[in-house]
C-alpha positions as CSV (number, residue, x, y, z in Angstrom):
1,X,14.1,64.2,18.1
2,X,10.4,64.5,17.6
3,X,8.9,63.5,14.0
4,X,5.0,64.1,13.9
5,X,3.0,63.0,10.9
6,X,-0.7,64.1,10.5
7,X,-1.6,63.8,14.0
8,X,-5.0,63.9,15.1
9,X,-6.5,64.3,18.1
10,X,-11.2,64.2,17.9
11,X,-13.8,64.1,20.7
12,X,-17.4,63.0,20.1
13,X,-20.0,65.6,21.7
14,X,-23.4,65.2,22.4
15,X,-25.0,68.0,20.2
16,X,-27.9,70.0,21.6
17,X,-30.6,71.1,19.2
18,X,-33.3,73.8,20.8
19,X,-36.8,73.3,20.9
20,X,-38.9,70.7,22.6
21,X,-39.7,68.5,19.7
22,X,-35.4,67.7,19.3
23,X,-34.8,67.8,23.0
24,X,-37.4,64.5,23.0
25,X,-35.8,63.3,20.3
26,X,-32.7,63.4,21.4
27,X,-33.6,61.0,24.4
28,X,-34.3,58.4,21.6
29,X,-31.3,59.2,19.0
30,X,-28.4,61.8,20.8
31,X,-27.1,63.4,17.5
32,X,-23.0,63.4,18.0
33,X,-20.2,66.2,16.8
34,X,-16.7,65.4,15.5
35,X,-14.7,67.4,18.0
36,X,-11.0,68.3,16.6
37,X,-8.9,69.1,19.1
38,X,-5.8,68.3,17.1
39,X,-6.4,68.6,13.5
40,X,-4.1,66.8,11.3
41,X,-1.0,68.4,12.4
42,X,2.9,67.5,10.9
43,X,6.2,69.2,12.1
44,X,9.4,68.2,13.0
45,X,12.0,69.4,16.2
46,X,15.5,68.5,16.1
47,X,18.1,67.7,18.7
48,X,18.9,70.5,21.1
49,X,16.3,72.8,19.5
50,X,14.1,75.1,21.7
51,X,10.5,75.2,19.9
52,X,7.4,77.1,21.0
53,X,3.4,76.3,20.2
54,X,2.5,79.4,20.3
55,X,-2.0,79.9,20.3
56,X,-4.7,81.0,22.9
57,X,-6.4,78.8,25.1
58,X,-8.3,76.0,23.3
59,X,-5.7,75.8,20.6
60,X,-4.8,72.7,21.3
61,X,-1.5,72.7,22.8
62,X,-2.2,71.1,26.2
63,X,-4.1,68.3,23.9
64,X,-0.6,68.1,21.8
65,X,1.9,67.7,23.9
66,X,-0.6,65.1,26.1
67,X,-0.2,63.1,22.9
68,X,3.5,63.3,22.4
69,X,3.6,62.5,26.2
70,X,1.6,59.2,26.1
71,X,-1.3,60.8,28.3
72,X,-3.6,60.5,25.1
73,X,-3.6,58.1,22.5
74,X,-3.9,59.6,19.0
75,X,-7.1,59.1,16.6
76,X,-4.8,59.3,13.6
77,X,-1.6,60.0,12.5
78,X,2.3,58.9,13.6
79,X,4.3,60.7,16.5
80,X,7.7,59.6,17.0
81,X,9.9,61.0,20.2
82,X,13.2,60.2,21.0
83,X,13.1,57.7,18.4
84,X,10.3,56.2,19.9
85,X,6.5,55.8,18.6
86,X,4.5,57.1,21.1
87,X,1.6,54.5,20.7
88,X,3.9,51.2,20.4
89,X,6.6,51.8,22.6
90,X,5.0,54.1,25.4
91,X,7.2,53.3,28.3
92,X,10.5,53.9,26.8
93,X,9.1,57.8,25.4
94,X,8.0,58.2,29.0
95,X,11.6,57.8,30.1
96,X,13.2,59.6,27.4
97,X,11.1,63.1,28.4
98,X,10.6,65.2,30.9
99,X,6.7,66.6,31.3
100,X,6.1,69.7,33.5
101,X,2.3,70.3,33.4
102,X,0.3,73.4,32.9
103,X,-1.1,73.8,36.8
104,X,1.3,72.7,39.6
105,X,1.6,68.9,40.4
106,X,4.0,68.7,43.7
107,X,3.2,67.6,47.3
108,X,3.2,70.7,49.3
109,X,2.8,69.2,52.5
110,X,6.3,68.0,51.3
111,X,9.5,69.3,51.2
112,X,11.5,70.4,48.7
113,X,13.8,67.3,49.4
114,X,11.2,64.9,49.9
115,X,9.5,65.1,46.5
116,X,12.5,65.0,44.5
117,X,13.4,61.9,46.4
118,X,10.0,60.9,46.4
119,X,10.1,61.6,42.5
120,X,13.5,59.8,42.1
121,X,12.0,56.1,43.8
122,X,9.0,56.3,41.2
123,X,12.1,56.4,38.5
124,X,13.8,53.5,40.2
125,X,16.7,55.9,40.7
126,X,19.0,54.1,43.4
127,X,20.0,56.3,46.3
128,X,23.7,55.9,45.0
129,X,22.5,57.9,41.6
130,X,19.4,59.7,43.4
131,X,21.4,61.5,46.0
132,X,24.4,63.5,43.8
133,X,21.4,64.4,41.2
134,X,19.1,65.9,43.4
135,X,22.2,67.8,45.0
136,X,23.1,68.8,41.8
137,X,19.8,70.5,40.7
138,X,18.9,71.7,44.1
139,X,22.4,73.6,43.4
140,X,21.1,74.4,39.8
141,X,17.4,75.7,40.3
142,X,18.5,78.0,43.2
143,X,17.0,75.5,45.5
144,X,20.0,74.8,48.0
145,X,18.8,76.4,51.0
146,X,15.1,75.7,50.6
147,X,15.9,71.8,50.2
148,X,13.8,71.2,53.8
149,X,11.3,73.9,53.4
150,X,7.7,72.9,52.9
151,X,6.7,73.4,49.2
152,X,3.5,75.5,50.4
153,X,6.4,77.4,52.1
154,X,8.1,78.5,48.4
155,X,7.0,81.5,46.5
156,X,5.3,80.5,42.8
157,X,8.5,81.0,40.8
158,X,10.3,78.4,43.5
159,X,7.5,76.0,43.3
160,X,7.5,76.3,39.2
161,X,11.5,76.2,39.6
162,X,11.1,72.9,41.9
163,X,8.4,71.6,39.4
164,X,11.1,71.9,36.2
165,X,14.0,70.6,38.5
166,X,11.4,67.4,38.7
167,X,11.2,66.7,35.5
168,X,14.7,67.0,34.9
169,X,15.6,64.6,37.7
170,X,16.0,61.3,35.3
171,X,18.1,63.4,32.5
172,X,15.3,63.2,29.7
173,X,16.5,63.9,26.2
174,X,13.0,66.2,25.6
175,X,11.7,68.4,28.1
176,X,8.0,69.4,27.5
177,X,6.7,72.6,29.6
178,X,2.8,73.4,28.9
179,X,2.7,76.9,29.7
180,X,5.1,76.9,32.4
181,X,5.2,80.9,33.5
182,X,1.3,80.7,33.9
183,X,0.5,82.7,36.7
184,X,4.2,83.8,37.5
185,X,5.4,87.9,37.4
186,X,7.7,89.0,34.7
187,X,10.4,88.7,37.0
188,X,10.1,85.0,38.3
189,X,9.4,84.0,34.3
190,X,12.5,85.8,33.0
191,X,14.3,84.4,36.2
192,X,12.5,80.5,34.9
193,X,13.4,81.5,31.1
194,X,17.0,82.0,32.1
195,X,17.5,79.2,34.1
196,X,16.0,76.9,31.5
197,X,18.3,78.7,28.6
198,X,21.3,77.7,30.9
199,X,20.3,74.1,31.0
200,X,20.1,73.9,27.2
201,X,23.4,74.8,26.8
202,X,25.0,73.0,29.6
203,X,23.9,69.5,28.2
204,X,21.8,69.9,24.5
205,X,18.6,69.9,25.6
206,X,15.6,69.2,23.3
207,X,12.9,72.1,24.8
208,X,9.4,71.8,23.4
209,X,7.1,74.5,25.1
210,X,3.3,76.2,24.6
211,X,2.7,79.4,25.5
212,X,0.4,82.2,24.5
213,X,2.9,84.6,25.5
214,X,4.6,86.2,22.6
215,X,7.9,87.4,24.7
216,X,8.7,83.7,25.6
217,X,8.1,82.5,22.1
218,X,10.2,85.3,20.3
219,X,13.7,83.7,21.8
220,X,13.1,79.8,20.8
221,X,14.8,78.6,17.6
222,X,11.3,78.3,15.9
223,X,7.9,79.2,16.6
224,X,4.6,77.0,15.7
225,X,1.7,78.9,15.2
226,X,-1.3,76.7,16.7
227,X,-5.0,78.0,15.9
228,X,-8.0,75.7,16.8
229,X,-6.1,72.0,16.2
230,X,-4.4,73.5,12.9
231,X,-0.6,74.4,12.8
232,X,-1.3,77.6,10.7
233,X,2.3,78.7,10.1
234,X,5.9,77.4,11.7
235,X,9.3,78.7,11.1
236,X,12.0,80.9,12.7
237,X,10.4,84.3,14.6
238,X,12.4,85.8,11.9
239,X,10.9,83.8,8.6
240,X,7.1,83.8,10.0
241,X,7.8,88.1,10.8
242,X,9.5,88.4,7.0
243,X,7.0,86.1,5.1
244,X,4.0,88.2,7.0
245,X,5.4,91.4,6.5
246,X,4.9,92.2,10.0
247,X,6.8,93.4,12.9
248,X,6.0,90.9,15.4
249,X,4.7,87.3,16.5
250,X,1.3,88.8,17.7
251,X,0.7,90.6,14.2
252,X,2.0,87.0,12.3
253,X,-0.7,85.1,14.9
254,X,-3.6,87.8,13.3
255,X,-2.3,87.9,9.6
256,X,-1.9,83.7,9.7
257,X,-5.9,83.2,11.5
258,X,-7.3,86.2,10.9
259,X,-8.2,87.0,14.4
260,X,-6.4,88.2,17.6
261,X,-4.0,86.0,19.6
262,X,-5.6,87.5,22.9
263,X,-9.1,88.3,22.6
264,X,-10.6,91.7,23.7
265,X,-11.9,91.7,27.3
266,X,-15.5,92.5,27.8
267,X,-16.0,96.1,28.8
């Protein structure tokens, strides 16, 4: 379902160099730094399999599935999705996935009703088709009775539910979700997790996820570890616990890096 070859992802900085001899220079000749957001990275994900990218902030996860998505063009390397590459034939891997984004993306001067039908004519979804669908996930997400409620009106773990129903609307084949429980209580993400683990098995759903929490990466089928642009490790929770000789995804994150998955807070 998703076939990624060397993928890279660089940024050209502008480097700053101290004193005032290089900051004059600089005006004249602005020294540049490679910037490797994604470094290189190959894996595969087959049909109907639930994988996490699991890394902290700045791992490159976001930048990932941005690529796989068509919202960034690669700087090298071959990504296929759906049976599509994702630099040649760009429209038909936008329909075959469903993209939830890291920080909330509805209308919430909107109702709930209104931007999944507002969602459904930018997918060229006649009424005939739109209507039983939206009735359908509305029924699925919990949604029902909220359907004319304001979206500013829902809680977070409605708004993140409404958000996933979204991207479901067209019946993708992938569904990415870029940190999807950011910001939500254990509750509402075990409530999301759930929900999302019923769809999967209702209709074979490929799930693609990033997360930095270590709970929602422990129940996918296999885990990517993902440390500044590198995939440092990927396999079953099981093979990357067995092969570290450790006890849990947080200690496989520290013996695959060598450092922390969450950095100590300032005192």
């Amino acid at each position: 379902m998703i076939a990624v070859e060397r993928l890279r992802k660089s940024y050209f900085v502008h480097r700053r160099e101290p004193g005032l001899r290089a900051a004059l220079r600089s005006l004249v000749h602005r020294p540049r730094e490679e910037v490797k957001a994604v470094d290189g990275v190959t894996f595969r994900v087959g049909a109907g399999e639930r994988v996490g990218f699991l890394g902290p902030n700045g791992a490159g996860k976001t930048t990932t599935v941005h690529l796989l998505a068509t919202l960034l063009r690669p700087t090298r390397g071959v990504a296929r999705v759906a049976g599509y590459d994702v630099v040649r034939d760009d429209l038909q891997t936008r329909r075959s996935i469903g993209l939830v984004f890291q920080e909330p993306t509805l209308d919430r001067d909107l109702t709930v009703d209104e931007n999944l039908r507002f969602a459904a004519r930018l997918w060229n979804l006649p009424g005939r088709l739109a209507a039983p669908r939206i009735a359908e996930l509305l029924g699925q997400f919990g949604l029902r009775e909220r359907r004319r409620d304001l979206v500013r009106a829902l809680s977070g773990g409605m708004r993140r539910a409404l958000d996933i129903a979204r991207g479901m609307l067209h019946e993708p084949l992938v569904l990415f979700l870029d940190e999807p429980t950011a910001g939500l209580d254990p509750r509402a993400r075990r409530s999301l997790w759930e929900l999302i683990q019923r769809l999967r098995a209702a209709s074979g759903l490929t799930v693609f996820l990033t997360t930095h929490y270590v709970e929602e990466a422990e129940p996918c089928d296999r885990v990517a570890v993902l440390d500044r642009g590198r995939l440092a490790a990927l396999g079953t929770p099981a093979e990357l616990k067995r092969a570290a000789g450790v006890q849990s995804l947080e200690d496989v994150f520290l013996a695959r890096t060598g450092h922390p998955l969450a950095e100590p807070s300032a005192a």
